[in-house]
C-alpha positions in Angstrom: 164.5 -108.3 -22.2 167.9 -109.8 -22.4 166.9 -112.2 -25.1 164.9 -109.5 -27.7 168.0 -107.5 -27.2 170.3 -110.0 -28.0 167.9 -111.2 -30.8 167.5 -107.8 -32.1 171.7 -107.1 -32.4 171.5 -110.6 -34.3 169.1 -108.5 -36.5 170.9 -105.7 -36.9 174.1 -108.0 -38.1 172.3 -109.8 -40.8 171.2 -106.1 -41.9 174.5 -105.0 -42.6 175.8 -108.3 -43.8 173.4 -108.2 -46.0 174.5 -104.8 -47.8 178.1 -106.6 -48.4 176.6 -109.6 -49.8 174.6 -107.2 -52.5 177.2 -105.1 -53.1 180.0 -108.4 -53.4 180.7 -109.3 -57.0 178.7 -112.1 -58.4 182.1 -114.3 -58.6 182.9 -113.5 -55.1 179.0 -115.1 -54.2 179.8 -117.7 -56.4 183.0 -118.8 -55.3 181.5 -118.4 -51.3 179.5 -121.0 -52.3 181.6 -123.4 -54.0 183.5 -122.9 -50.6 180.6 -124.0 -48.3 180.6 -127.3 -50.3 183.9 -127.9 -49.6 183.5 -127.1 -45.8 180.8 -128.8 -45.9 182.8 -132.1 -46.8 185.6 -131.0 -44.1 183.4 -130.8 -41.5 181.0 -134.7 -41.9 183.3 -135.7 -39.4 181.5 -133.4 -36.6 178.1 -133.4 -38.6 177.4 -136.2 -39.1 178.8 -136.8 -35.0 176.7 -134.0 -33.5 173.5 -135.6 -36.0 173.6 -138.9 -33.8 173.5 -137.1 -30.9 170.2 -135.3 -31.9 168.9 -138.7 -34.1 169.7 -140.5 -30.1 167.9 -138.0 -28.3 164.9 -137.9 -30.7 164.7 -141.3 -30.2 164.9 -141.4 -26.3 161.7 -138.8 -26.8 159.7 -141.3 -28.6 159.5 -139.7 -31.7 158.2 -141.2 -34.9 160.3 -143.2 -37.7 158.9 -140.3 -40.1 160.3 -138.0 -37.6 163.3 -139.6 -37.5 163.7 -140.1 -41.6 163.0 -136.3 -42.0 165.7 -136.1 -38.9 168.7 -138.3 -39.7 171.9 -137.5 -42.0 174.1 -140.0 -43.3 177.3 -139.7 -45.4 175.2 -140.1 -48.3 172.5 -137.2 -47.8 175.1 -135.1 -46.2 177.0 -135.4 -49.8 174.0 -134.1 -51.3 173.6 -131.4 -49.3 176.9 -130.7 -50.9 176.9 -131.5 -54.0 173.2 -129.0 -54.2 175.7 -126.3 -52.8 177.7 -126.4 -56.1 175.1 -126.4 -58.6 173.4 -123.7 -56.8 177.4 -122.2 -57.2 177.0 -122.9 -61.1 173.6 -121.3 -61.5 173.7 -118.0 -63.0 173.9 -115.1 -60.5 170.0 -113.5 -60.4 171.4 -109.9 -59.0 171.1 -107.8 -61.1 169.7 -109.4 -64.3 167.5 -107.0 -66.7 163.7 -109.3 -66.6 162.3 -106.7 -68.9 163.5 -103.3 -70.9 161.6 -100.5 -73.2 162.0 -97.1 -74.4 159.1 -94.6 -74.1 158.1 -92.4 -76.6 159.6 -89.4 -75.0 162.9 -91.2 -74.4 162.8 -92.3 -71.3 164.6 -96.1 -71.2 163.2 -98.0 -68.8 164.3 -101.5 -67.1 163.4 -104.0 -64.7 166.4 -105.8 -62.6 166.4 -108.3 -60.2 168.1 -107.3 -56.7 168.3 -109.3 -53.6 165.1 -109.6 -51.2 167.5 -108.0 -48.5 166.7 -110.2 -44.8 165.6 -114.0 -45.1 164.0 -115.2 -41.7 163.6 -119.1 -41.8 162.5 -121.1 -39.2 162.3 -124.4 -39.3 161.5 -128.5 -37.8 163.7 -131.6 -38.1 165.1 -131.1 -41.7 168.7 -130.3 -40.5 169.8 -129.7 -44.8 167.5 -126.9 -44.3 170.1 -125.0 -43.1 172.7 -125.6 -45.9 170.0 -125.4 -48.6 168.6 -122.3 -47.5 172.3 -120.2 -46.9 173.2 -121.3 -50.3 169.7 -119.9 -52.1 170.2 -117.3 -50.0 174.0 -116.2 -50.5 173.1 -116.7 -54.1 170.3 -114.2 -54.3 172.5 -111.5 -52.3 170.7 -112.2 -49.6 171.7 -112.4 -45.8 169.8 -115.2 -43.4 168.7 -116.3 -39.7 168.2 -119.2 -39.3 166.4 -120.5 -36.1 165.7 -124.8 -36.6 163.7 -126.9 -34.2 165.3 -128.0 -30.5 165.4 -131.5 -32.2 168.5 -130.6 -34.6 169.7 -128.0 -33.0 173.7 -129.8 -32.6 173.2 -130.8 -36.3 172.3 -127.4 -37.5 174.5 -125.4 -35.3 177.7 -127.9 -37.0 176.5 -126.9 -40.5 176.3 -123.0 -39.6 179.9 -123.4 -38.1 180.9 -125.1 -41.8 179.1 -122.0 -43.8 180.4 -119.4 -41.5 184.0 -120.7 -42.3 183.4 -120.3 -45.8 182.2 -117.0 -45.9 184.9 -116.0 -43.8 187.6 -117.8 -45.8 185.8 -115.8 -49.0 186.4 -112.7 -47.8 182.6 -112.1 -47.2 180.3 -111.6 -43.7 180.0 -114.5 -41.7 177.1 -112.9 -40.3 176.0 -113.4 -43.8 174.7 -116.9 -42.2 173.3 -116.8 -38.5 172.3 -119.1 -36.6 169.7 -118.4 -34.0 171.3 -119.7 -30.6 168.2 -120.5 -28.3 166.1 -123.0 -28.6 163.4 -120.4 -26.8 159.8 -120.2 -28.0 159.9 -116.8 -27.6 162.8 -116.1 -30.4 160.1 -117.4 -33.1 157.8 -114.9 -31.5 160.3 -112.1 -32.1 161.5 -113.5 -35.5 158.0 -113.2 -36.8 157.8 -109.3 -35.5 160.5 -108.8 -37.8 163.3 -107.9 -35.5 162.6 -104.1 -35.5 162.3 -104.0 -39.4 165.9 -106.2 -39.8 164.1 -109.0 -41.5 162.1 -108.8 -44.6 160.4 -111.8 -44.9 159.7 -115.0 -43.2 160.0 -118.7 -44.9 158.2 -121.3 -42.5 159.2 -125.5 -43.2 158.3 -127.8 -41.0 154.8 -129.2 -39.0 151.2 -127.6 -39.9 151.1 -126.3 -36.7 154.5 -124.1 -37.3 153.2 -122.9 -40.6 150.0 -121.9 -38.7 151.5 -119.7 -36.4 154.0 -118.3 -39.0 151.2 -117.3 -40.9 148.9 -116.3 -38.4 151.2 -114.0 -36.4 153.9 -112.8 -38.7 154.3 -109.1 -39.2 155.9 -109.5 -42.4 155.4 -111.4 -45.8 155.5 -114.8 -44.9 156.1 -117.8 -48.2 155.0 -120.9 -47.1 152.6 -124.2 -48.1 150.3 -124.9 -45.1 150.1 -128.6 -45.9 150.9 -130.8 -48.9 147.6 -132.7 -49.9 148.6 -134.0 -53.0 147.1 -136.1 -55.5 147.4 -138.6 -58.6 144.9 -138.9 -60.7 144.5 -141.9 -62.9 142.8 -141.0 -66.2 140.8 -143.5 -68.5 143.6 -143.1 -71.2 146.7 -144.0 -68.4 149.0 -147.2 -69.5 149.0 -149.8 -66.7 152.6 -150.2 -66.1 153.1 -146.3 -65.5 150.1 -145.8 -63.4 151.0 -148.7 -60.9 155.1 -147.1 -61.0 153.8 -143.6 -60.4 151.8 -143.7 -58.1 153.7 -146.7 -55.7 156.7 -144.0 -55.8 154.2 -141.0 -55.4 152.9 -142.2 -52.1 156.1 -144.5 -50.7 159.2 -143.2 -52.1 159.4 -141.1 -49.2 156.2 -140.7 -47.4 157.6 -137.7 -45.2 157.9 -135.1 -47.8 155.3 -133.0 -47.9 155.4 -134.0 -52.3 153.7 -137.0 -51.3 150.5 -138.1 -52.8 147.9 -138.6 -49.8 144.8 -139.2 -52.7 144.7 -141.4 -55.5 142.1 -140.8 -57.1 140.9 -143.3 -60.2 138.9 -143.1 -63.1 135.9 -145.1 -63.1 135.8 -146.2 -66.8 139.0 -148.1 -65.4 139.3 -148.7 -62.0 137.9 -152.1 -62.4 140.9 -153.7 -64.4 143.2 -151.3 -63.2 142.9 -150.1 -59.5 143.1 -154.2 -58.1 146.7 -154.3 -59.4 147.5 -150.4 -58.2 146.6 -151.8 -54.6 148.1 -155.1 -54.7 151.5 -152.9 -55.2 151.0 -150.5 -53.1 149.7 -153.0 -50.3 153.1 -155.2 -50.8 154.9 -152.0 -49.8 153.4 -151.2 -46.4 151.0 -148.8 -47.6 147.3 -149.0 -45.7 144.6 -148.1 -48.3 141.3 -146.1 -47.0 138.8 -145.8 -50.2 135.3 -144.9 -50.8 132.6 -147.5 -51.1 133.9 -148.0 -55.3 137.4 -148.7 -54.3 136.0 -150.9 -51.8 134.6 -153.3 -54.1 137.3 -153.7 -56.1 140.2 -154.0 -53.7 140.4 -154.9 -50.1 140.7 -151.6 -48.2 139.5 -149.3 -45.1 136.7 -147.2 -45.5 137.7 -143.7 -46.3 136.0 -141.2 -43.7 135.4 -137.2 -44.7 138.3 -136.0 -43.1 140.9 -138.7 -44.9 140.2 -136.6 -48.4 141.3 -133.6 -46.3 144.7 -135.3 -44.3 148.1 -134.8 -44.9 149.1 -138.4 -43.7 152.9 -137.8 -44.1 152.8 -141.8 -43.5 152.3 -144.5 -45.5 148.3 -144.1 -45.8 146.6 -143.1 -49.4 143.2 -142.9 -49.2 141.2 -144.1 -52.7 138.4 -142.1 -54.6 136.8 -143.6 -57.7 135.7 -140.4 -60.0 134.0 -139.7 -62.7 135.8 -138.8 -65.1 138.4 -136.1 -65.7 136.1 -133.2 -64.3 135.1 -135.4 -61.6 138.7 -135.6 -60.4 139.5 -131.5 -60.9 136.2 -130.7 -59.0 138.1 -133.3 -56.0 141.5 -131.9 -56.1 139.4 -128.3 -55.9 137.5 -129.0 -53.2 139.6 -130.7 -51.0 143.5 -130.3 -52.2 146.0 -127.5 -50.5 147.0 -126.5 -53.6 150.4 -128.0 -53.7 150.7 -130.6 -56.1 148.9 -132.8 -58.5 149.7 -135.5 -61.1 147.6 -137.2 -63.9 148.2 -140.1 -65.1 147.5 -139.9 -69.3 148.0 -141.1 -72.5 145.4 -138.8 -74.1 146.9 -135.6 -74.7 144.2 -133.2 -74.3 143.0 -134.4 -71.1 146.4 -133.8 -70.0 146.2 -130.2 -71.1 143.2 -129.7 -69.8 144.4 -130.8 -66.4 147.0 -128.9 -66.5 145.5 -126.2 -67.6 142.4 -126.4 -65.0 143.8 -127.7 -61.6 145.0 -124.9 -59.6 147.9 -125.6 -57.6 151.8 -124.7 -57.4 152.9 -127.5 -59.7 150.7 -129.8 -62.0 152.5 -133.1 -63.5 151.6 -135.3 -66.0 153.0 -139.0 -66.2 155.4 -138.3 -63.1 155.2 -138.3 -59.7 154.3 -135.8 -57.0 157.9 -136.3 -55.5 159.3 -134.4 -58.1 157.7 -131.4 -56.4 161.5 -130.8 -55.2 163.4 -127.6 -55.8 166.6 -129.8 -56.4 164.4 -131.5 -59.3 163.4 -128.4 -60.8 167.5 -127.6 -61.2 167.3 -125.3 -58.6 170.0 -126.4 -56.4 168.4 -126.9 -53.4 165.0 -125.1 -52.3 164.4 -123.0 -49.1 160.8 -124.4 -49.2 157.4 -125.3 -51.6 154.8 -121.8 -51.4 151.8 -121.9 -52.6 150.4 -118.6 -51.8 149.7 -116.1 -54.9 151.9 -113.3 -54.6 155.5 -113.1 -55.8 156.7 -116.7 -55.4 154.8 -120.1 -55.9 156.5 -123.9 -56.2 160.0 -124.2 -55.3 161.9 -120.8 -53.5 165.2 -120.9 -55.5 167.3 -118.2 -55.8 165.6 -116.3 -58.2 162.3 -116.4 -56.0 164.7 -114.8 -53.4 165.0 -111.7 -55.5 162.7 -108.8 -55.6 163.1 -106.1 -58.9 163.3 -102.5 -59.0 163.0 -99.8 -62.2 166.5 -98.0 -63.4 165.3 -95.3 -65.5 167.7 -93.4 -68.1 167.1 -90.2 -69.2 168.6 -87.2 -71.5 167.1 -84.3 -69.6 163.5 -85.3 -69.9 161.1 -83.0 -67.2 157.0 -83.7 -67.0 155.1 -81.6 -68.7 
């Protein structure tokens, strides 16, 4: 009882903080946020200290060097973090902002504005940014969030909250603005996801499938959220050599953690042959273990490919290797076995670009770059606070704007009903 009371008063402070934070003045937001970069600097010292202790410990558990990677801040990332805090600052304020506007016939002018979601609930594993990219989209959008982040980071993200807090204090704005969820407790997901008796309006998941399962499966409130990233490149008939060995070596091993990695190549037959030999060689010289079916096979030495590899988010570096037939061969594969994240084709022809792009339903759809663009911070959003690929209201990156709702001001003269 003692923790759903204490997590419910945690509630109730992001409620009203979050009524300040609308009501503030958009160059009050903004200059919050230029001052969480700068705290952010400040404070490396005790970040990056209290990130060691939680890389140590992960460590001593035996965790994986993916964990880890996803995990670990250095000077370097942690100046990142930062430096997305100020162009998330420079990004026009969405509160507000008129989407759409019309007059009716009998008068009546009507408009559409954005206005802050209200609540953000995130919870989230490992990625200790998290928390400084998701305060910042947040703060942005007039928004007020709890933050609860795995046991794993818990000293790294509790140092950043202490660095945002500041900031919003120093800015004359609600600390409670940013909270961060003090227990390490199971049960304060379970109470995040009941929605904190109405305090939170909608939950963002990042982190393992089975989190995102659980999130989705028990929420009582909108959840955005990607279940898994089973992303592809396709290679197309048309695709020049030297771009289809570059993209797809830095889709799968730039940074095989991210959930923008590509787990499936997939190759056109008409030029597998000369083409998918040299694709392995490079990826093989990187680390990468190749599982293909019995086409890729016979062209390159590799695994054999089981059913389920076409289905697995390795978030390691494993690609699995389907020849295709063709453009429509390599939709009808993305459709049947893709989670609708991200996909890339390969192309010099034009209009079998188009008509991948056109055809393959998922969040984001590339041609001639790779899957780890599927980055809020690459779209010029700042930062994201995740990748959702659900249908209803946001999809891709959550930026700020995706952290807005809308509602209908209506002007009128006197007009009554007839």
């Amino acid at each position: 009882m003692s923790l759903e009371k204490d997590m419910n008063a945690l509630g109730q402070r992001a409620r009203a903080a979050a009524k300040h934070v609308r009501e503030a003045s958009a160059d009050a937001r903004t200059a919050a946020l230029h001052d969480m970069a700068r705290r952010l600097r400040e404070a490396a010292p005790a970040i990056l200290a209290a990130n060691a202790d939680d890389v140590a410990r992960a460590r001593a558990g035996g965790q994986t060097e993916a964990f880890i990677d996803r995990l670990a801040l250095d000077a370097s990332r942690l100046e990142t973090v930062a430096r997305g805090v100020e162009i998330i600052a420079a990004q026009p304020d969405p509160v507000g902002a008129t989407t759409a506007e019309w007059t009716r016939p009998n008068g009546l002018k009507i408009a559409r504005l954005r206005t802050p979601i209200g609540v953000i609930g995130m919870i989230f594993e490992s990625r200790p940014n998290v928390a400084a990219d998701a305060s910042a989209l947040s703060l942005r959008a007039g928004n007020a969030i709890i933050l609860r982040g795995g046991a794993d980071s818990a000293k790294t993200v509790a140092a950043i909250g202490e660095a945002l807090r500041a900031a919003l204090d120093e800015a004359g704005l609600p600390p409670d603005a940013v909270q961060i969820v003090p227990t390490s407790d199971r049960a304060a997901v379970g109470l995040m996801l009941s929605g904190l008796g109405g305090a939170i309006d909608v939950i963002i998941p990042r982190g393992g499938k089975s989190l995102v399962a659980r999130v989705q499966e028990e929420a009582r409130v909108p959840v955005f959220a990607h279940l898994e990233g089973v992303c592809h490149t396709y290679v197309h008939a048309s695709a020049d050599a030297r771009k289809a060995i570059d993209i797809t070596v830095n889709a799968k091993m730039r940074r095989v953690s991210v959930c923008g990695a590509t787990e499936t190549l997939l190759i056109d037959r008409a030029i597998a042959p000369a083409l998918l030999p040299r694709i392995a060689a490079a990826l093989s010289e990187k680390g990468c273990e190749l599982r293909g079916d019995d086409e890729a096979r016979a062209l390159a030495p590799m695994n054999a490919a089981s059913e389920e590899d076409w289905r697995t988010e390795y978030l390691a570096p494993i690609l699995s290797v389907r020849v295709v037939a063709g453009i429509d061969g390599a939709i009808q594969h993305i459709a049947t076995y893709g989670s609708q994240h991200t996909e890339s084709i390969v192309a010099e022809d034009q209009e079998a670009a188009e008509k991948f792009l056109r055809e393959v339903d998922s969040a984001i759809v590339l041609h001639n770059a790779s899957t780890q663009f599927a980055d809020g911070g690459e779209f010029g959003f700042g930062g994201e606070i995740g990748i959702a690929t659900g249908r209803l209201h946001a999809r891709g990156p959550v930026g700020a704007e995706q952290l807005t709702t809308f509602k209908y001001v209506v002007r009128g003269a006197g007009q009554t009903r007839p």
